[in-house]
BATISE-558244 format. One record per residue: residue in one letter; chain; x, y, z of N, C-alpha, C, O in turn. Coordinates in steps of 0.1 Angstrom, whole numbers, plus 5000, padded with zeros to 4 digits. Layout:
NODE  residu  chaine   n.u   n.v   n.w  ca.u  ca.v  ca.w   c.u   c.v   c.w   o.u   o.v   o.w
NODE       A       A     X     Y     Z     X     Y     Z     X     Y     Z     X     Y     Z
...
***
This chain:
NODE  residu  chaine   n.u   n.v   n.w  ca.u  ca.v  ca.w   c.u   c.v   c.w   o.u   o.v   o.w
NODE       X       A  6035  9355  2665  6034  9358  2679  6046  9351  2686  6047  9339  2686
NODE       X       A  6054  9359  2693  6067  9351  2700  6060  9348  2715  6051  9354  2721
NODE       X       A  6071  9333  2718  6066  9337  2736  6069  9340  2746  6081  9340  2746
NODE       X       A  6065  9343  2755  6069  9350  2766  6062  9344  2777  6051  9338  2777
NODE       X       A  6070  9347  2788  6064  9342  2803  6052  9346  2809  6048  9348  2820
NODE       X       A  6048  9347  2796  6030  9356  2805  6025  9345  2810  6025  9334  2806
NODE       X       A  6021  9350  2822  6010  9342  2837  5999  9352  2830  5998  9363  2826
NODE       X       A  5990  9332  2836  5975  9342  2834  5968  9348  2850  5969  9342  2860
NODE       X       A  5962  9363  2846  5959  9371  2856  5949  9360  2864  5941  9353  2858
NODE       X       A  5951  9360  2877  5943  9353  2891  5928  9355  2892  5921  9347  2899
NODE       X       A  5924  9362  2887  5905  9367  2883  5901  9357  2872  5890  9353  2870
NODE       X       A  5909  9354  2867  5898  9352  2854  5895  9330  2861  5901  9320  2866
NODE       X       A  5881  9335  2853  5872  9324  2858  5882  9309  2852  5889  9312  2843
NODE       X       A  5881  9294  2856  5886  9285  2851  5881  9280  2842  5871  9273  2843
NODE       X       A  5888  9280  2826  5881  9275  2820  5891  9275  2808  5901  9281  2812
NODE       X       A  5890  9271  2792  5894  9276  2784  5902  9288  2781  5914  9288  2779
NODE       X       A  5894  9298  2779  5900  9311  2778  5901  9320  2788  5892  9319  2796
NODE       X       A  5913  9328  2791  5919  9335  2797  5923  9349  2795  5923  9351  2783
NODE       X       A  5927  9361  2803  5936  9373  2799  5948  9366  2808  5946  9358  2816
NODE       X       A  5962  9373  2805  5973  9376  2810  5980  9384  2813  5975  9392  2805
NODE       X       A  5989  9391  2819  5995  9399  2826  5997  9411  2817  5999  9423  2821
NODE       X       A  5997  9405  2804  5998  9420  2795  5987  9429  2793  5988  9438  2786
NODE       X       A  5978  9426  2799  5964  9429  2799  5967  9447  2803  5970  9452  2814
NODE       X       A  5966  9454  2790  5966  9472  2797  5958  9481  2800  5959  9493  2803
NODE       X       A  5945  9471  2798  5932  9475  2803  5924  9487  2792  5919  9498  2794
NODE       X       A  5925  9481  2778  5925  9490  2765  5907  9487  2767  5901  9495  2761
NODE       X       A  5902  9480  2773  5885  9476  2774  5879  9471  2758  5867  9471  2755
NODE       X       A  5891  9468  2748  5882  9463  2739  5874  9449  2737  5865  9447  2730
NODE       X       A  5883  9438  2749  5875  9426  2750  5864  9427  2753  5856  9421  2746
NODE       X       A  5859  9435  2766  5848  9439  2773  5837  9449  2765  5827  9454  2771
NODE       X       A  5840  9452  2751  5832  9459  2743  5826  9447  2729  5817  9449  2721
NODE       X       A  5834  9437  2731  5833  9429  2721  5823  9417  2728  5815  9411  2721
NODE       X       A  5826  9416  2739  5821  9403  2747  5820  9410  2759  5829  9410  2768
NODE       X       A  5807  9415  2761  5808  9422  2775  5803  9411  2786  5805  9413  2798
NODE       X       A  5798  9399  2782  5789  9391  2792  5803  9383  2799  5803  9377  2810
NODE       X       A  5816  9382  2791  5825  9373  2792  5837  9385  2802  5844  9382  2812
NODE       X       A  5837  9391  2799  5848  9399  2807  5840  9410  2819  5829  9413  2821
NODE       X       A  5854  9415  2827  5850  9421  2840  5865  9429  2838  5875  9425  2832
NODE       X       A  5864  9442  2844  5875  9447  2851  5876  9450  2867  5867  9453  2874
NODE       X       A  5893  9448  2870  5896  9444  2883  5906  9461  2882  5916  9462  2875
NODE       X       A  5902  9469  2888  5899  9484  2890  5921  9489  2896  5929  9497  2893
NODE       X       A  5918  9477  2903  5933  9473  2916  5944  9474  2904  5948  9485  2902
NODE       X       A  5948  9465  2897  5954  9458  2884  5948  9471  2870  5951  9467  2858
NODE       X       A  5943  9482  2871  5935  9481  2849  5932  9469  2843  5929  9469  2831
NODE       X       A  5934  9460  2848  5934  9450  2837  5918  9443  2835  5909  9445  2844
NODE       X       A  5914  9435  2823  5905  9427  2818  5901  9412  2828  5910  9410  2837
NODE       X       A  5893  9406  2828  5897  9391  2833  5883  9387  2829  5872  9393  2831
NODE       X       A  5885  9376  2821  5875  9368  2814  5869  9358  2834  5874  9352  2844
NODE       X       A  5852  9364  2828  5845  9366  2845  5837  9352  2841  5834  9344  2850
NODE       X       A  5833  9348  2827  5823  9342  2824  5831  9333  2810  5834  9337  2799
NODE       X       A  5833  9321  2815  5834  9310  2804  5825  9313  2791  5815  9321  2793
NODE       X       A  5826  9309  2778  5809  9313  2768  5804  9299  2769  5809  9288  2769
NODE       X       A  5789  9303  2770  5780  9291  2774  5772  9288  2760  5763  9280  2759
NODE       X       A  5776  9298  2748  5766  9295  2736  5777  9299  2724  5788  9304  2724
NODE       X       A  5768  9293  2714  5778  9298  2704  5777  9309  2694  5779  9307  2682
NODE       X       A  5774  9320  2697  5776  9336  2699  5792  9339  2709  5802  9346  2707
NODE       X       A  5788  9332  2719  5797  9341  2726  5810  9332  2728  5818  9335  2737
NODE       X       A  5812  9323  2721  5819  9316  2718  5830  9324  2702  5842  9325  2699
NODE       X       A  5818  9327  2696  5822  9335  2682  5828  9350  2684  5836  9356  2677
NODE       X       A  5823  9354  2696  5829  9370  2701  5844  9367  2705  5854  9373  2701
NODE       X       A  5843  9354  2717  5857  9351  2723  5865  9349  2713  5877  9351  2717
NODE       X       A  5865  9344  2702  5873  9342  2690  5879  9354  2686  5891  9358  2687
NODE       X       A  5866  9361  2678  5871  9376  2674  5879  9381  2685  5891  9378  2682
NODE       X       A  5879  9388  2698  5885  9393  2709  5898  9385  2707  5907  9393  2704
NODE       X       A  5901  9377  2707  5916  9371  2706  5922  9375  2691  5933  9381  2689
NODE       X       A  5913  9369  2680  5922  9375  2671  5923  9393  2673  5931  9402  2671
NODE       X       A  5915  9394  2676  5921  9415  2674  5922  9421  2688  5917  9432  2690
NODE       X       A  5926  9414  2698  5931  9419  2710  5944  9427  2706  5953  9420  2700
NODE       X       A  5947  9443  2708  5961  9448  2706  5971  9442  2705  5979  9438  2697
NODE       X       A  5969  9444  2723  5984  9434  2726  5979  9419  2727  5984  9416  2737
NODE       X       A  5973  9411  2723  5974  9397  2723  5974  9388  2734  5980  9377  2735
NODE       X       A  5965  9396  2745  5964  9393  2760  5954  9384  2763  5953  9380  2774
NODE       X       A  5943  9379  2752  5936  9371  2753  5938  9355  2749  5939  9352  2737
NODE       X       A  5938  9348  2756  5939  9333  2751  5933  9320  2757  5926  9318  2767
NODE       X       A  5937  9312  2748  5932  9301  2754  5943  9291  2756  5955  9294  2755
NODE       X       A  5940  9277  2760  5944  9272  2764  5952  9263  2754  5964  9259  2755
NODE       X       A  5943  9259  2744  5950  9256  2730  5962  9265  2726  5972  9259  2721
NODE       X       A  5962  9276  2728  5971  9287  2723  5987  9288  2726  5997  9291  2720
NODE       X       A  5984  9285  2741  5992  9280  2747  6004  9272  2750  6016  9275  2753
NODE       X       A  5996  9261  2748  6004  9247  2745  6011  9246  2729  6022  9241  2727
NODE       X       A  6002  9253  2717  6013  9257  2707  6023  9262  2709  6034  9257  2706
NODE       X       A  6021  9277  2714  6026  9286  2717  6040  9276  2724  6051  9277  2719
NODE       X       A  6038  9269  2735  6053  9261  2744  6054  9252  2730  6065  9256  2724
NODE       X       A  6051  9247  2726  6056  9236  2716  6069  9245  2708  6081  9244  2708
NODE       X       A  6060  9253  2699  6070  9261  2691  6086  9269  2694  6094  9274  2686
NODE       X       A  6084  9267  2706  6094  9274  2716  6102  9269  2716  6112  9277  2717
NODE       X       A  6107  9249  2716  6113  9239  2722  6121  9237  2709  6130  9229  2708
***
């Protein structure tokens, strides 16, 4: 995965995991983890609405990141590799 200047989208709740700007509104996070995601109608796009409070939905947010299309789901861990690898 190379990186890119993706900002994370302004909806999604504070916490760990995130969507970002690549978000094309494919609704498969929200089929995988519906308690965790919302769509913002304005934007197509996904936004993680609900942090996971168990570990189910901690195990969904996992899956959704690994097989997100485009790779729009992340966390915060992800991230910080993600800049490291960069430098």
């Amino acid at each position: 995965m190379e990186m890119t200047e993706s900002r994370r989208l302004p909806n999604n709740v504070h916490g760990k995991y995130y969507t970002i700007e690549e978000c094309d509104g494919c609704a498969y996070c929200a089929m995988i983890a519906p308690e965790n995601f919302d769509f913002h109608k304005e934007t197509n796009t996904y936004f993680v609405s609900k942090q996971p409070a168990t570990p189910e939905e901690e195990e969904l947010m996992q899956q959704v990141i690994e097989d997100c299309p485009i790779d729009a789901v992340r966390t915060d861990v992800q991230y910080l590799e993600l800049e490291r690898s960069s430098e």
